[in-house]
C-alpha positions in Angstrom: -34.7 -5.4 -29.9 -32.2 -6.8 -27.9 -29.9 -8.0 -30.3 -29.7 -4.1 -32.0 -29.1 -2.4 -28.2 -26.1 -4.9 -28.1 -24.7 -4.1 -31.2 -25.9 -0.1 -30.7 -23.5 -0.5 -27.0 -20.4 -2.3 -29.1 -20.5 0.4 -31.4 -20.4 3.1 -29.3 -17.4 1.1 -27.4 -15.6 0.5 -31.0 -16.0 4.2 -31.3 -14.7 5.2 -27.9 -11.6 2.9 -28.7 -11.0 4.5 -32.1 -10.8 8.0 -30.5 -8.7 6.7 -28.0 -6.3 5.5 -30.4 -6.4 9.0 -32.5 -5.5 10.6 -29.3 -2.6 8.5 -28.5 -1.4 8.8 -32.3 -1.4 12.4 -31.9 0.4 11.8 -28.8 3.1 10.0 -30.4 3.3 12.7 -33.3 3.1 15.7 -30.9 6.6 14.2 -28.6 8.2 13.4 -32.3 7.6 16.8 -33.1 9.0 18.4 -29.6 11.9 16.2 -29.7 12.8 16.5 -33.0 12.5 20.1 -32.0 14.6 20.0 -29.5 17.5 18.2 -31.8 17.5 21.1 -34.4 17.7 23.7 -31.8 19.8 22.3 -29.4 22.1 20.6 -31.8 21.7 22.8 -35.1 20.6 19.9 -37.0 17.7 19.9 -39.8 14.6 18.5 -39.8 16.1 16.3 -43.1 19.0 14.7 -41.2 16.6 13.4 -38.1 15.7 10.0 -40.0 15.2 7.2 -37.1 18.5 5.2 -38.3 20.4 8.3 -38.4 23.6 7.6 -35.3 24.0 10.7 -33.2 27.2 10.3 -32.8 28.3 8.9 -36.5 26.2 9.8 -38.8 25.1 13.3 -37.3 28.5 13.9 -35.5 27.1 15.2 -32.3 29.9 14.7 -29.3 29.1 13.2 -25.9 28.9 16.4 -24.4 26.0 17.7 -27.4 24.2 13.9 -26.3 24.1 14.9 -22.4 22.8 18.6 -23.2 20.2 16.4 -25.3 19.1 14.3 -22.9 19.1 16.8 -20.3 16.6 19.3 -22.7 14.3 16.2 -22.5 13.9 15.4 -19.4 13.6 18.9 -18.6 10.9 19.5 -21.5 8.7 16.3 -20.6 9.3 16.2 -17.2 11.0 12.7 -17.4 13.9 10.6 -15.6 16.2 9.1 -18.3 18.4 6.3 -16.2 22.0 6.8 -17.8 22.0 2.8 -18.9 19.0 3.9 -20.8 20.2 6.8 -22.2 23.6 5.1 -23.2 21.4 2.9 -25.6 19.7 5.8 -27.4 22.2 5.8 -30.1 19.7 6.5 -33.0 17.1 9.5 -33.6 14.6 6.5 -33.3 15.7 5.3 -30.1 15.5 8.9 -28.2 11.8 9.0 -29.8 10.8 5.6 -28.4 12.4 5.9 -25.5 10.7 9.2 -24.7 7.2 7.9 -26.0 7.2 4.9 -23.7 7.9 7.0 -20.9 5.0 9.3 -21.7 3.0 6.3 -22.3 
């Protein structure tokens, strides 16, 4: 009787973990979505172009100027500080949406 109360109280923590995690997933997916968001507002990009190795600056040709507004929309929209030697290194689609996840995180 023991042994199964054990196992009942492990499961019920495995299962408190897993929902944990779905939560945080959709975390993650809801600040893609907003960010990505922002980009094709903001910057009149589409949804196709924002792949995570796409450079703002050389592949989507977004000026310094465009990258400030963008970063600026962010920490507006999340409520977030972006130090500029941060934001100098978010270069990439995928670097804005890590950055902006850990930071929610």
């Amino acid at each position: 009787m023991k042994e199964a109360t054990i196992n009942m109280q492990e499961a019920k923590a495995n299962m408190k973990v897993a929902k944990i995690n779905r939560q945080v997933a959709n975390c993650k997916d809801d600040i893609e979505f907003i960010v990505k968001d922002i980009m094709m507002y903001k910057l009149g990009l589409e949804e196709s172009q924002l792949i995570d190795s796409a450079d703002l600056q050389d592949d989507l040709g977004i000026d310094s100027l465009d990258v400030l507004e963008l970063h600026s929309e962010i920490e507006k929209q999340f409520n977030i500080k972006i130090p500029d030697e941060e934001a100098e290194r978010m270069n990439t689609v995928g670097k804005v949406l890590r950055c902006v996840q850990m930071k929610m995180s």
